[in-house]
FIKEKE-307588 format. One record per atom (N, C-alpha, C): residue number from 1; residue in three letters; atom name; x negated, y, z negated. Coordinates in Angstrom, 2 decimals, padded with zeros to 5 digits. Atoms other than C-alpha are relative to their C-alpha. Example, Ala and Ser with C-alpha at 12.3 -4.5 7.8 and 13.67 -1.06 7.14 Angstrom:
BEGIN
(1,ala,N,(-000.89,-001.19,000.00))
(1,ala,CA,(-012.30,-004.50,-007.80))
(1,ala,C,(-000.90,001.20,000.00))
(2,ser,N,(000.82,-001.19,000.06))
(2,ser,CA,(-013.67,-001.06,-007.14))
(2,ser,C,(000.77,001.09,-000.73))
This chain:
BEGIN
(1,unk,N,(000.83,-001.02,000.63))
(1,unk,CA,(-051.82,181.36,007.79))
(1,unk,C,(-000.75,-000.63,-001.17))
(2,unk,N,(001.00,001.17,001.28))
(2,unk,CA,(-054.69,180.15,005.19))
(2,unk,C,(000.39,000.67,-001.23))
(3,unk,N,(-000.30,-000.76,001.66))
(3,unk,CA,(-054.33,180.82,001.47))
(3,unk,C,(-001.00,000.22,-000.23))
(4,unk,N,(001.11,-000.63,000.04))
(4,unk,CA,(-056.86,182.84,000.38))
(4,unk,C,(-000.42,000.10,-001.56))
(5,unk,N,(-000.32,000.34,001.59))
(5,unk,CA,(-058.24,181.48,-003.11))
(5,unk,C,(-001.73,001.14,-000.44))
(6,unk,N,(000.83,-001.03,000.59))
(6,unk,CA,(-060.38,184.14,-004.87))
(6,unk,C,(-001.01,-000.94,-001.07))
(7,unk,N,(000.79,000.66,001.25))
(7,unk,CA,(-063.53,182.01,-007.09))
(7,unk,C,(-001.00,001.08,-000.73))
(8,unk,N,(000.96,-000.93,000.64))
(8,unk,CA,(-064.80,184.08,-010.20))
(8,unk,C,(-000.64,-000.90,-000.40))
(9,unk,N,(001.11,000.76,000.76))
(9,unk,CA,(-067.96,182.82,-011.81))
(9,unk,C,(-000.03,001.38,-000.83))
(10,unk,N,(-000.19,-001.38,000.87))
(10,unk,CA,(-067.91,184.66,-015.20))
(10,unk,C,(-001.64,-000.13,-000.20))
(11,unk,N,(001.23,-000.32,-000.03))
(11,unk,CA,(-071.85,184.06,-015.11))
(11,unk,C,(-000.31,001.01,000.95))
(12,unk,N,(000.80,-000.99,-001.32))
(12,unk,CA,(-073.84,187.22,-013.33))
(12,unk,C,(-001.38,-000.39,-000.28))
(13,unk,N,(000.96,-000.02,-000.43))
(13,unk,CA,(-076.80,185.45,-013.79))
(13,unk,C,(-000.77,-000.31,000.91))
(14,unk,N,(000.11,000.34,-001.17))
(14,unk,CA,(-078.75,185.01,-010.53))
(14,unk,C,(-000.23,-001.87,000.52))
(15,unk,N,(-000.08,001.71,-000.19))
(15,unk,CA,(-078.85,181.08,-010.70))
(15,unk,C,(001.06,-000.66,-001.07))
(16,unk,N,(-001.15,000.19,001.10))
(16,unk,CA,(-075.73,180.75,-013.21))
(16,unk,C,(000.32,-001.39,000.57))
(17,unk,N,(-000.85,001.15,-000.70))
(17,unk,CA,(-074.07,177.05,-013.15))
(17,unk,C,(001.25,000.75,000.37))
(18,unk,N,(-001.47,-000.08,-000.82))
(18,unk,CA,(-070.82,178.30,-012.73))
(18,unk,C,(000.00,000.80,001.60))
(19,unk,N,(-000.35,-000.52,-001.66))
(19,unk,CA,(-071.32,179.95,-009.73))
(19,unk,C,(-000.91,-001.29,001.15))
(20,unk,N,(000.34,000.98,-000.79))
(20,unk,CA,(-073.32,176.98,-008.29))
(20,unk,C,(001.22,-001.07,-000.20))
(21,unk,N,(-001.45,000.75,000.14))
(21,unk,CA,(-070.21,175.13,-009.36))
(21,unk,C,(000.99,000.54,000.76))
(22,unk,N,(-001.73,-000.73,-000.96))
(22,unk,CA,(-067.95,177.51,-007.58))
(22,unk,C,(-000.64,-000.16,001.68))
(23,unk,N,(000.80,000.42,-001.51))
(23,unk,CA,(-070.35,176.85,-004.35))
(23,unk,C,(-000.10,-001.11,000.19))
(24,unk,N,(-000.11,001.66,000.05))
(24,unk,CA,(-069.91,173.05,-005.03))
(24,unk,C,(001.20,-000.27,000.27))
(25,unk,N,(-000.89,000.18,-000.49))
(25,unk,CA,(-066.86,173.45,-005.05))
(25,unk,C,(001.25,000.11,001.13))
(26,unk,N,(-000.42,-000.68,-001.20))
(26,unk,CA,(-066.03,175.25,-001.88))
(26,unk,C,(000.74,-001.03,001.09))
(27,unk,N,(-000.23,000.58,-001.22))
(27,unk,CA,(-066.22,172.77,000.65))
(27,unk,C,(001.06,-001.16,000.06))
(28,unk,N,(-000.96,001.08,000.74))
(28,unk,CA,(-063.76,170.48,-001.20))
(28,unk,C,(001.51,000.64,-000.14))
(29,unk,N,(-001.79,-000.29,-000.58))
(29,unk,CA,(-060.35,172.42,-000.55))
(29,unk,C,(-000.47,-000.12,001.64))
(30,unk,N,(-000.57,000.50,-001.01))
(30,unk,CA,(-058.62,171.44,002.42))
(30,unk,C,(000.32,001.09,000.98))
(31,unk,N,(-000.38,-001.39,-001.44))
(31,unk,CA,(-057.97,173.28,006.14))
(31,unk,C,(000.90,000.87,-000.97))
(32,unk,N,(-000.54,-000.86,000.21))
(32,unk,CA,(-055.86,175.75,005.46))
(32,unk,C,(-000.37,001.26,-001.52))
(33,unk,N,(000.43,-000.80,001.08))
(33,unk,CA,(-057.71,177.33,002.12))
(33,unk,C,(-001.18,000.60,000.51))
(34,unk,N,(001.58,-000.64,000.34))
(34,unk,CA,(-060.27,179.99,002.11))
(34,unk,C,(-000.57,000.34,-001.11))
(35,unk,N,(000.68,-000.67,001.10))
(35,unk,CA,(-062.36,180.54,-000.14))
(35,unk,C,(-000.71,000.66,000.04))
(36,unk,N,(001.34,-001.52,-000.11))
(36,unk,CA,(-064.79,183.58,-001.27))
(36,unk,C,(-000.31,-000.04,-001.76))
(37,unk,N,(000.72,000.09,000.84))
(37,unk,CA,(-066.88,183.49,-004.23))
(37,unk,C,(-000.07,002.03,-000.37))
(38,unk,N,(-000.04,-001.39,000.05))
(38,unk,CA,(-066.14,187.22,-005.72))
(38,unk,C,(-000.58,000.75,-001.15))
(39,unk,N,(001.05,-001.09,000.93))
(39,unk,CA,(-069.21,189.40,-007.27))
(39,unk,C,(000.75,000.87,-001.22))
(40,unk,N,(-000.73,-000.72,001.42))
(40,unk,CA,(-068.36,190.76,-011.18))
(40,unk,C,(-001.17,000.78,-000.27))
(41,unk,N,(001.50,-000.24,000.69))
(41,unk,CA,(-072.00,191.64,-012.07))
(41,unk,C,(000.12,001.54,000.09))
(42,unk,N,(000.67,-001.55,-000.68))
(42,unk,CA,(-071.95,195.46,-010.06))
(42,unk,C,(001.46,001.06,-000.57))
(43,unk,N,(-001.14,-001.14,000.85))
(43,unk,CA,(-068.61,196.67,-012.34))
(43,unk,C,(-000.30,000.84,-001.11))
(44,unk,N,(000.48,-000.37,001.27))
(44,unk,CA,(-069.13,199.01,-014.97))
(44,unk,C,(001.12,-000.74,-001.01))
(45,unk,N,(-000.35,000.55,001.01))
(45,unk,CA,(-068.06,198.43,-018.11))
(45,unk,C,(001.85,000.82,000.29))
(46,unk,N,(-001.03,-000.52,-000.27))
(46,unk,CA,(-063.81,199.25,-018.00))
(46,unk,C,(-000.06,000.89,-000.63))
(47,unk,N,(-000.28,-001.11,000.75))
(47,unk,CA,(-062.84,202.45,-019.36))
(47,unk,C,(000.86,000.85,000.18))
(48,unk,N,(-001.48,-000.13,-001.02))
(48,unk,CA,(-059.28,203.89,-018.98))
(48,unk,C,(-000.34,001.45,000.68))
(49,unk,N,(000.55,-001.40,-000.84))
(49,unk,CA,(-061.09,207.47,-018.37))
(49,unk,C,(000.03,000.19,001.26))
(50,unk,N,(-000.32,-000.13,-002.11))
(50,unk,CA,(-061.65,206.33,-014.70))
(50,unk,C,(001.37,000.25,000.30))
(51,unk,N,(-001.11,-000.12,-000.30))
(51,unk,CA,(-057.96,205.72,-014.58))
(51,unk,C,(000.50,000.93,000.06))
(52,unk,N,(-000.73,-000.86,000.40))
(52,unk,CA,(-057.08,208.50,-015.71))
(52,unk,C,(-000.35,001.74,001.15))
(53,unk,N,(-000.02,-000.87,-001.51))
(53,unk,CA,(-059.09,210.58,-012.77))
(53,unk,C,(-000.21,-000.99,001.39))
(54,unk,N,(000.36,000.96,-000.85))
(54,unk,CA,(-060.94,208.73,-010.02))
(54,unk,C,(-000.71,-000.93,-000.54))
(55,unk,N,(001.28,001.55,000.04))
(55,unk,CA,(-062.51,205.13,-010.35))
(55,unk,C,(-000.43,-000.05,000.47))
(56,unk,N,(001.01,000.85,-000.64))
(56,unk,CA,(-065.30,203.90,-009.42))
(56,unk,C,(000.23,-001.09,001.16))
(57,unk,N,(-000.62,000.00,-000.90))
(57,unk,CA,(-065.17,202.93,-006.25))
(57,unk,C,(-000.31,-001.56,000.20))
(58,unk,N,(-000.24,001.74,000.33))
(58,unk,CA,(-066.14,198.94,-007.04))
(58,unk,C,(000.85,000.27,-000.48))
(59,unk,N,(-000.99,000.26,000.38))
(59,unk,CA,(-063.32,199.38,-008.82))
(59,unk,C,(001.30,-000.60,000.51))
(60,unk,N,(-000.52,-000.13,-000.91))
(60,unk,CA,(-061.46,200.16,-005.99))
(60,unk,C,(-000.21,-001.32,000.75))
(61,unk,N,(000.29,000.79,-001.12))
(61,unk,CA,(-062.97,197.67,-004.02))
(61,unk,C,(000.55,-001.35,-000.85))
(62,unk,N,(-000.29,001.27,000.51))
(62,unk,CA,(-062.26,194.77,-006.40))
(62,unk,C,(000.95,-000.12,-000.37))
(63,unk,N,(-001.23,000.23,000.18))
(63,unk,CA,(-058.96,195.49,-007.24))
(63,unk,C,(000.67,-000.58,001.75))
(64,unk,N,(-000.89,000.39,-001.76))
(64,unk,CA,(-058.09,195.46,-003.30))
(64,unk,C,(-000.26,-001.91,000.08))
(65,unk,N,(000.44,001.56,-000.34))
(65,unk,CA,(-059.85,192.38,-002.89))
(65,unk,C,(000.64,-001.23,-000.78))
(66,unk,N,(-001.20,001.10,000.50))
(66,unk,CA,(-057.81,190.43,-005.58))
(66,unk,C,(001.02,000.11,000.41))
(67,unk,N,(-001.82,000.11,-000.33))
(67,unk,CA,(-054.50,191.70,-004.47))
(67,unk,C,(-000.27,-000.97,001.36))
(68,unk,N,(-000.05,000.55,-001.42))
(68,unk,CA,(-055.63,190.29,-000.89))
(68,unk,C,(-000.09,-001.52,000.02))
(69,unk,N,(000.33,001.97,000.56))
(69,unk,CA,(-056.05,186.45,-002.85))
(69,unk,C,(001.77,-000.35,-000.04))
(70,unk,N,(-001.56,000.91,000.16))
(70,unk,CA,(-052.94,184.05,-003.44))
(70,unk,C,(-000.70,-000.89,-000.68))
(71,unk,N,(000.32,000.54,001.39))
(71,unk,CA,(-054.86,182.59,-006.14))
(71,unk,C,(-001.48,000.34,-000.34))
(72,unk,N,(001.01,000.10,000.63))
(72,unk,CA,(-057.77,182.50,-008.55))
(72,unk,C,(-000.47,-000.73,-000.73))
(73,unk,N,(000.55,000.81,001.12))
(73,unk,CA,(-060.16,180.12,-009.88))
(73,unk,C,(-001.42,000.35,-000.74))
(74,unk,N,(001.54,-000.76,000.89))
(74,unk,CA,(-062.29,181.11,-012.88))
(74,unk,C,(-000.62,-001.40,-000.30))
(75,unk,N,(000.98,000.81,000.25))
(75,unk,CA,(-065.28,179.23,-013.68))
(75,unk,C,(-000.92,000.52,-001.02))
(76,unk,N,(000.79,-000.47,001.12))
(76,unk,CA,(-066.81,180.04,-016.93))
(76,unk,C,(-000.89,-000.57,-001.20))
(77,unk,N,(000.79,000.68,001.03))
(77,unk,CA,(-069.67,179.20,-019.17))
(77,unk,C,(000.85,000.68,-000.76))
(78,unk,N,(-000.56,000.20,001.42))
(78,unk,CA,(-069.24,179.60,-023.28))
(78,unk,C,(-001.37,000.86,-000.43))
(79,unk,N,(001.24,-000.52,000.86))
(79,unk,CA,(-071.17,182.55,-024.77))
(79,unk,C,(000.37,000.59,-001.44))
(80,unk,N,(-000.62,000.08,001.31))
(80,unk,CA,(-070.58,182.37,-028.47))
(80,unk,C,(001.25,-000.48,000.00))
(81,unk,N,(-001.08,000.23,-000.18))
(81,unk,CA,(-067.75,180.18,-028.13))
(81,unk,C,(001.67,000.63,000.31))
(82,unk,N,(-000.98,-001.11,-000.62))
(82,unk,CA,(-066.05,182.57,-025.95))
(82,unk,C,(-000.03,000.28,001.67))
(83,unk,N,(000.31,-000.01,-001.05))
(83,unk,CA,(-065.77,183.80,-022.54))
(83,unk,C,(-001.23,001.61,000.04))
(84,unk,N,(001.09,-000.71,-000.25))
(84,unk,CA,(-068.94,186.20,-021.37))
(84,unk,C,(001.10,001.28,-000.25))
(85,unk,N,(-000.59,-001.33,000.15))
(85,unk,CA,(-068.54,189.78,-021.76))
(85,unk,C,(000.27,000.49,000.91))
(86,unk,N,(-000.11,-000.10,-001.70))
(86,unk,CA,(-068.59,190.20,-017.70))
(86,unk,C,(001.48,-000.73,000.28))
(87,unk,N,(-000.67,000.69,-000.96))
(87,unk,CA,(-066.08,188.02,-017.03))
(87,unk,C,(001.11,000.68,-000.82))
(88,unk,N,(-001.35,-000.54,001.14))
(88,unk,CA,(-063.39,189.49,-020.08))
(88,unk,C,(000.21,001.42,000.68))
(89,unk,N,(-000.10,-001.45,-000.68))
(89,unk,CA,(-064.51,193.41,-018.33))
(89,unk,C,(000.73,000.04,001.75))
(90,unk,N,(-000.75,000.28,-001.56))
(90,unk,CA,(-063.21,191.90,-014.73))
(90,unk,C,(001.42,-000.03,-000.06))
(91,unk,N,(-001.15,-000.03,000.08))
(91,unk,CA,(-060.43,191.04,-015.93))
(91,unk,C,(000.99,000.92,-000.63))
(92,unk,N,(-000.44,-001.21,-000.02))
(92,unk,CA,(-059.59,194.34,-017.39))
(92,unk,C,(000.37,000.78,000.61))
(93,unk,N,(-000.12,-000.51,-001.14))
(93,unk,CA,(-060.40,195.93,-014.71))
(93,unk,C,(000.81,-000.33,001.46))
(94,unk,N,(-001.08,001.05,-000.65))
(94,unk,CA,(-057.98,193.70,-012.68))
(94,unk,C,(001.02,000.68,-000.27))
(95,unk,N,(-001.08,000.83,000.20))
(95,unk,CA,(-055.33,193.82,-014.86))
(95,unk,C,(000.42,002.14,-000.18))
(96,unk,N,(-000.72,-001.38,000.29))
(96,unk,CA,(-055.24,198.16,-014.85))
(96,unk,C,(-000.28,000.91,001.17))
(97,unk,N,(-000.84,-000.85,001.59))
(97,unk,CA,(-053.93,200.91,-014.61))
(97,unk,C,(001.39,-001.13,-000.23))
(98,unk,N,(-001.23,000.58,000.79))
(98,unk,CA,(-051.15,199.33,-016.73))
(98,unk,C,(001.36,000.10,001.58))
(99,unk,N,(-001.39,000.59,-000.65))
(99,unk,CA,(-048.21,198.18,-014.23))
(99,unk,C,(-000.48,000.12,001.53))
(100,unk,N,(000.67,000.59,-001.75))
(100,unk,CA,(-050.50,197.71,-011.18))
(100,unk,C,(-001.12,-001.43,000.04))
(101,unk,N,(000.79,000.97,000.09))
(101,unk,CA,(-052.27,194.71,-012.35))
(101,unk,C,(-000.36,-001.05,001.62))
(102,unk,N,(000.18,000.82,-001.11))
(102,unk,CA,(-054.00,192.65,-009.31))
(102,unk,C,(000.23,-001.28,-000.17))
(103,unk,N,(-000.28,001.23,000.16))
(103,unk,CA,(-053.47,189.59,-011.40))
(103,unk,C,(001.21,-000.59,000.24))
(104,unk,N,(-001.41,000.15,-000.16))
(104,unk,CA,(-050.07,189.91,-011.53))
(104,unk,C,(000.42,-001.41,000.56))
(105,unk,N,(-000.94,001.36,-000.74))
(105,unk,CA,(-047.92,186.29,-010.65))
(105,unk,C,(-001.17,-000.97,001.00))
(106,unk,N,(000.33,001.03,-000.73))
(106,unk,CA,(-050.98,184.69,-008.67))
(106,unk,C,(-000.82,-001.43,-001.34))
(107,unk,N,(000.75,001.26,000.43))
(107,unk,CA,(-051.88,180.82,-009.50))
(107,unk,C,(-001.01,000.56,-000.48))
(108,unk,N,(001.13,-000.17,000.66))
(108,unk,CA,(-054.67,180.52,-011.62))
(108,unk,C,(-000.50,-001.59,-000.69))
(109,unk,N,(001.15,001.14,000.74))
(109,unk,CA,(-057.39,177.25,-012.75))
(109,unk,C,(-001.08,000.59,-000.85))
(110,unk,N,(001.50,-000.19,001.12))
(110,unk,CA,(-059.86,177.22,-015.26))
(110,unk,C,(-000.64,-000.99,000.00))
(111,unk,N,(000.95,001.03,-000.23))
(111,unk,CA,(-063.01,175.38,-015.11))
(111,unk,C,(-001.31,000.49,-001.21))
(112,unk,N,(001.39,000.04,000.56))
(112,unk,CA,(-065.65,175.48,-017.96))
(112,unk,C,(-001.06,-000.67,000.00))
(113,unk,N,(001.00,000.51,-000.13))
(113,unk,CA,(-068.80,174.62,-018.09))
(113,unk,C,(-001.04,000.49,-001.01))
(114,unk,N,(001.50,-000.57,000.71))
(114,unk,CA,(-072.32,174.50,-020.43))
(114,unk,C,(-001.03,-001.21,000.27))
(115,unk,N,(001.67,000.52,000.13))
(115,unk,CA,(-075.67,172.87,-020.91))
(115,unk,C,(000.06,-000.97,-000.60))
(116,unk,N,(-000.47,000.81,001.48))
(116,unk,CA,(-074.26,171.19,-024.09))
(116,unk,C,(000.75,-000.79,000.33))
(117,unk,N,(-001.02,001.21,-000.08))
(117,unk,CA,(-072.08,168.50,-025.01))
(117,unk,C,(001.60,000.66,000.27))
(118,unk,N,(-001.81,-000.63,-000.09))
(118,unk,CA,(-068.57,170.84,-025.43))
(118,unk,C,(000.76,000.69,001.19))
(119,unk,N,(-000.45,-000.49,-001.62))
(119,unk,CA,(-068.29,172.21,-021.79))
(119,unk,C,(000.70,000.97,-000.07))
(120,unk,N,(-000.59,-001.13,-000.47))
(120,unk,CA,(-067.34,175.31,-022.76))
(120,unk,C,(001.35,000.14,-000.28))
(121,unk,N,(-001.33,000.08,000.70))
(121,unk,CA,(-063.85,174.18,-024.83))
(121,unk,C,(000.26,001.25,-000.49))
(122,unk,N,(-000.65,-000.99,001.13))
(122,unk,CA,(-063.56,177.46,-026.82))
(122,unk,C,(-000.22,001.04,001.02))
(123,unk,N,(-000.59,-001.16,-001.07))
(123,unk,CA,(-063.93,179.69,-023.29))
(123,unk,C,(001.03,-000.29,000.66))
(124,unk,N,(-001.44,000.33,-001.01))
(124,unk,CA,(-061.70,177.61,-021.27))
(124,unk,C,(001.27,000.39,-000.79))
(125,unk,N,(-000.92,-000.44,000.67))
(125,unk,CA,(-059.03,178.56,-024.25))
(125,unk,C,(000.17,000.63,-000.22))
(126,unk,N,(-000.17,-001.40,000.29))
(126,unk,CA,(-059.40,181.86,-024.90))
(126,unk,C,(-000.10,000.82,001.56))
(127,unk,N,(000.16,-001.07,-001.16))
(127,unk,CA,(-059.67,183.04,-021.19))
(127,unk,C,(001.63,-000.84,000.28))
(128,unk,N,(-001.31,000.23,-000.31))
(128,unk,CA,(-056.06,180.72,-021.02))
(128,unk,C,(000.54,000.57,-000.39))
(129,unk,N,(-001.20,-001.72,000.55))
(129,unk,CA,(-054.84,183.40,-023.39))
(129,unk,C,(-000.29,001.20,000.44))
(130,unk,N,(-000.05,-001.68,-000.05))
(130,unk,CA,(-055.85,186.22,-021.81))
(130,unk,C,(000.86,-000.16,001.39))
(131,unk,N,(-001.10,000.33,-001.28))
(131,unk,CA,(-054.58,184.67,-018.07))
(131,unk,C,(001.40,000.07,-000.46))
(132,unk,N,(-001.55,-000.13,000.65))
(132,unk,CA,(-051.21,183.83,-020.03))
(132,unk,C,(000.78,001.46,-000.08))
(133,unk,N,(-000.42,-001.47,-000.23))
(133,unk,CA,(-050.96,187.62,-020.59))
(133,unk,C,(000.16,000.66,001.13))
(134,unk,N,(-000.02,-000.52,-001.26))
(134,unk,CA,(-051.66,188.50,-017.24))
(134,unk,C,(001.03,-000.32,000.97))
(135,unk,N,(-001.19,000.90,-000.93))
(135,unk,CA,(-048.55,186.36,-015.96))
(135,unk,C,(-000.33,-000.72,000.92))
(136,unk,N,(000.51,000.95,-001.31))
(136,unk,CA,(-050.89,183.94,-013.84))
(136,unk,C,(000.43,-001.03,-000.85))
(137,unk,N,(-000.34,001.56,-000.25))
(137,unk,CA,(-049.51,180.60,-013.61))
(137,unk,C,(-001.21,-000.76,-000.34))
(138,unk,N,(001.38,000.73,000.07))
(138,unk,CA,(-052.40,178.49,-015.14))
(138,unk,C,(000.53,-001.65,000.60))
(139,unk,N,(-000.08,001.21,000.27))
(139,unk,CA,(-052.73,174.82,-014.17))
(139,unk,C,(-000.31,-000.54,-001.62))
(140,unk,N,(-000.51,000.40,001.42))
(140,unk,CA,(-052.08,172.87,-017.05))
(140,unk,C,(-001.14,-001.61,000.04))
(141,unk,N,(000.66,001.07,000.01))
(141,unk,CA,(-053.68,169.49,-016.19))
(141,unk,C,(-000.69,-000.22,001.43))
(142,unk,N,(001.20,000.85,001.06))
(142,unk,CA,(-056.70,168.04,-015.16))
(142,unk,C,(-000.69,001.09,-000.88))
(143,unk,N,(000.66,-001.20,000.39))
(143,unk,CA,(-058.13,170.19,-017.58))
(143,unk,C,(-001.72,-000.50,000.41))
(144,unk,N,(001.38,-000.11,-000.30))
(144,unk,CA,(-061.48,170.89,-017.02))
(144,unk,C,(-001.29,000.78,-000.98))
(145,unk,N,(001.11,-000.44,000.45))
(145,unk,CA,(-064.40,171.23,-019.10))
(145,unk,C,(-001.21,-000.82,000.11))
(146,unk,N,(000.68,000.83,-000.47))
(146,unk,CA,(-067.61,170.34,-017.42))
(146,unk,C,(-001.46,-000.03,-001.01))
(147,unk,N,(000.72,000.34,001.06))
(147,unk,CA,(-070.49,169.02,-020.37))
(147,unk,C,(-001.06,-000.25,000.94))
(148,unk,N,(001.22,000.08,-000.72))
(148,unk,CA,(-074.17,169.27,-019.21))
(148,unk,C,(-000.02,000.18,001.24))
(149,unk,N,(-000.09,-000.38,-001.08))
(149,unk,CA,(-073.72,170.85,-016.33))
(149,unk,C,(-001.25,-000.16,001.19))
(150,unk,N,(001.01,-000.22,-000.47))
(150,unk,CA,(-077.22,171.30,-015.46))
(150,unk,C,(-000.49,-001.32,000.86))
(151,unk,N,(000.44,001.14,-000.60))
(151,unk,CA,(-077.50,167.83,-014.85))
(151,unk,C,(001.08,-000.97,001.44))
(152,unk,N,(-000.91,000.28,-001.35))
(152,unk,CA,(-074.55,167.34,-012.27))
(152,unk,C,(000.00,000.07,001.14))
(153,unk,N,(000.65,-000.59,-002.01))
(153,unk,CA,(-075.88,169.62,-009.34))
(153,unk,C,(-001.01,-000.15,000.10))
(154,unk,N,(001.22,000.17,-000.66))
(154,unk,CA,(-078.13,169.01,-007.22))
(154,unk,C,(-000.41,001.10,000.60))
(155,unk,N,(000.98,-001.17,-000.13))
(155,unk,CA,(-079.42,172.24,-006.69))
(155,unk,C,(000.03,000.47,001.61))
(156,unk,N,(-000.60,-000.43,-000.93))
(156,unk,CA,(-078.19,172.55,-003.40))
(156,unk,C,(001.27,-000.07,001.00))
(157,unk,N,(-001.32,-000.28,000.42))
(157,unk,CA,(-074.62,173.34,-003.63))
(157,unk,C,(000.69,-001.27,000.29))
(158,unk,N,(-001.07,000.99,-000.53))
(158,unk,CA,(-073.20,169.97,-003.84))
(158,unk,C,(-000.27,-000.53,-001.95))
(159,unk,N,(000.43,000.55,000.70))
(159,unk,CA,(-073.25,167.58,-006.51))
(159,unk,C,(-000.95,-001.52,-000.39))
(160,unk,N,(000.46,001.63,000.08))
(160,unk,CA,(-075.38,164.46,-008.12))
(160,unk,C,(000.59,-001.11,000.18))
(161,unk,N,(-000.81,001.41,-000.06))
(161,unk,CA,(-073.19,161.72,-007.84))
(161,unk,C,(001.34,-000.06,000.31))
(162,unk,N,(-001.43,-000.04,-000.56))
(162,unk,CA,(-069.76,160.57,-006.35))
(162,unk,C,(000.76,-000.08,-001.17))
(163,unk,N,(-000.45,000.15,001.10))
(163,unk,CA,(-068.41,160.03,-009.37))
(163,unk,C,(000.63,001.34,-000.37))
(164,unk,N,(-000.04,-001.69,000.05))
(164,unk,CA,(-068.68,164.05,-010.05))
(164,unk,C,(001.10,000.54,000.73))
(165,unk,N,(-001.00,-000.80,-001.03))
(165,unk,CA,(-067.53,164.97,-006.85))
(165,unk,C,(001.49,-000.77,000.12))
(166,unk,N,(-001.72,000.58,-000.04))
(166,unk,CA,(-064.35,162.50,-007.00))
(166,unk,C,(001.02,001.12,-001.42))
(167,unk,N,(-000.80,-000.51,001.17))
(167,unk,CA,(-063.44,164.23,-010.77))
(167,unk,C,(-000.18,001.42,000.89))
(168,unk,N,(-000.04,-000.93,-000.43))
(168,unk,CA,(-064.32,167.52,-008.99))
(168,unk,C,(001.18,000.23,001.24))
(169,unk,N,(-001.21,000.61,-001.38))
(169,unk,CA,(-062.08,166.55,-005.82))
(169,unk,C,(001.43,000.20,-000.77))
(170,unk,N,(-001.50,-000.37,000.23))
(170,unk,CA,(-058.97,165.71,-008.13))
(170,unk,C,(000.11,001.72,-000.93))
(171,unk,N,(-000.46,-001.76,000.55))
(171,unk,CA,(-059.21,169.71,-009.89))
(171,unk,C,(000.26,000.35,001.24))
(172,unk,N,(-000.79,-001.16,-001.30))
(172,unk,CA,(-059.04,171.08,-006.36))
(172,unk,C,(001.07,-000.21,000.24))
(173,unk,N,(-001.55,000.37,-000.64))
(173,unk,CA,(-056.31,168.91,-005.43))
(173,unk,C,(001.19,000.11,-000.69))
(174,unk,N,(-001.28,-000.60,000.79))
(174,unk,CA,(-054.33,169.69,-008.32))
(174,unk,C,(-000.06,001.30,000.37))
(175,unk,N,(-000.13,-001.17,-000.19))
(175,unk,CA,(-055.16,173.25,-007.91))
(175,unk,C,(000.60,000.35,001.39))
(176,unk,N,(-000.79,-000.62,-001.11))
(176,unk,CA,(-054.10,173.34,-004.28))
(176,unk,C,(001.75,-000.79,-000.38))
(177,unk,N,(-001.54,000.54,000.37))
(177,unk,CA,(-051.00,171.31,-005.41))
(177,unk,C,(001.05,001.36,-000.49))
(178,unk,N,(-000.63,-001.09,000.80))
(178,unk,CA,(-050.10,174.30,-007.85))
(178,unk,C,(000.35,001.56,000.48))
(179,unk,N,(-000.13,-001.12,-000.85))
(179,unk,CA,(-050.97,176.97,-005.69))
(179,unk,C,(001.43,-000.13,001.09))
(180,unk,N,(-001.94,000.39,-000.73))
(180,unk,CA,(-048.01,175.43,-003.13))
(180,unk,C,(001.17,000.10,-000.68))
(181,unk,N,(-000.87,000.10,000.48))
(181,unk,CA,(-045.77,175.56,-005.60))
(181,unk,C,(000.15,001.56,-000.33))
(182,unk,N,(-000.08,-001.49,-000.13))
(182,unk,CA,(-046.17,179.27,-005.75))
(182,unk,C,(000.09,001.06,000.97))
């Protein structure tokens, strides 16, 4: 049976690196993984009100769709040395109503990325504390923060140079490592 790895891109913008990064990185896990690249952009903003009658029925739909993963890898730029405001409302909306969280116990990677020299150091750390809360298993090492991003892909979903795709290669392979162990 395949493991079914859930990739957020906390960018919703329509040519975001991280989601051309999460499409770079697709084809680079091994038989048995699927992957699916899973839309944040069309959530409203969380608000426990829904909970409290009916949600919104993306709601619905995106909670199902994480429980149906056996892991998740986020991929997040750095907006104000933080993670986006999209990608922090997903994971709200994930993680409620309170004691039904979809995050619950699955694996979890982090991958930052920016434009700049810092790759996104002060999101990849603050979205490790909010995963930590959520009880996902983070990988721990290679960490990953990818610096000038813009200049890595080649613009149609792969990357510029082997070099890239080898450091890109060993994150998956740790990440499927970690995922087995779960």
């Amino acid at each position: 049976m395949n493991k079914k790895v859930a990739i957020i891109s906390g960018s919703i913008r329509k040519e975001g690196y991280s989601t051309q990064l999460g499409e770079a990185l697709r084809p680079l896990f091994p038989d048995g993984y699927e992957t699916e690249i899973v839309e944040i952009g069309h959530l409203p903003l969380y608000n426990q009100d829904y909970d409290a009658g009916t949600p919104p029925d993306s709601y619905t739909e995106f909670r199902k769709k994480i429980n149906e993963m056996d892991a998740v890898l986020f991929i997040t730029p750095e907006h104000n040395r933080t993670i986006p405001a999209a990608l922090k409302n997903v994971l709200d909306v994930g993680s409620r109503p309170y004691g039904q969280s979809a995050w619950n116990g699955k694996p979890a990677a982090v991958i930052s990325n920016s434009p700049g020299m810092l790759g996104g150091f002060g999101a990849n750390h603050h979205l490790r504390q909010v995963l930590t809360f959520l009880n996902m298993p983070i990988l721990q090492q290679p960490e990953a923060y990818i610096s000038k991003v813009a200049e890595l892909l080649d613009g149609n979903g792969g990357f510029k140079s082997e070099n890239t795709q080898k450091f890109a290669q060993s994150i998956v392979d740790a990440f499927v490592d970690h995922i087995d162990r779960y």
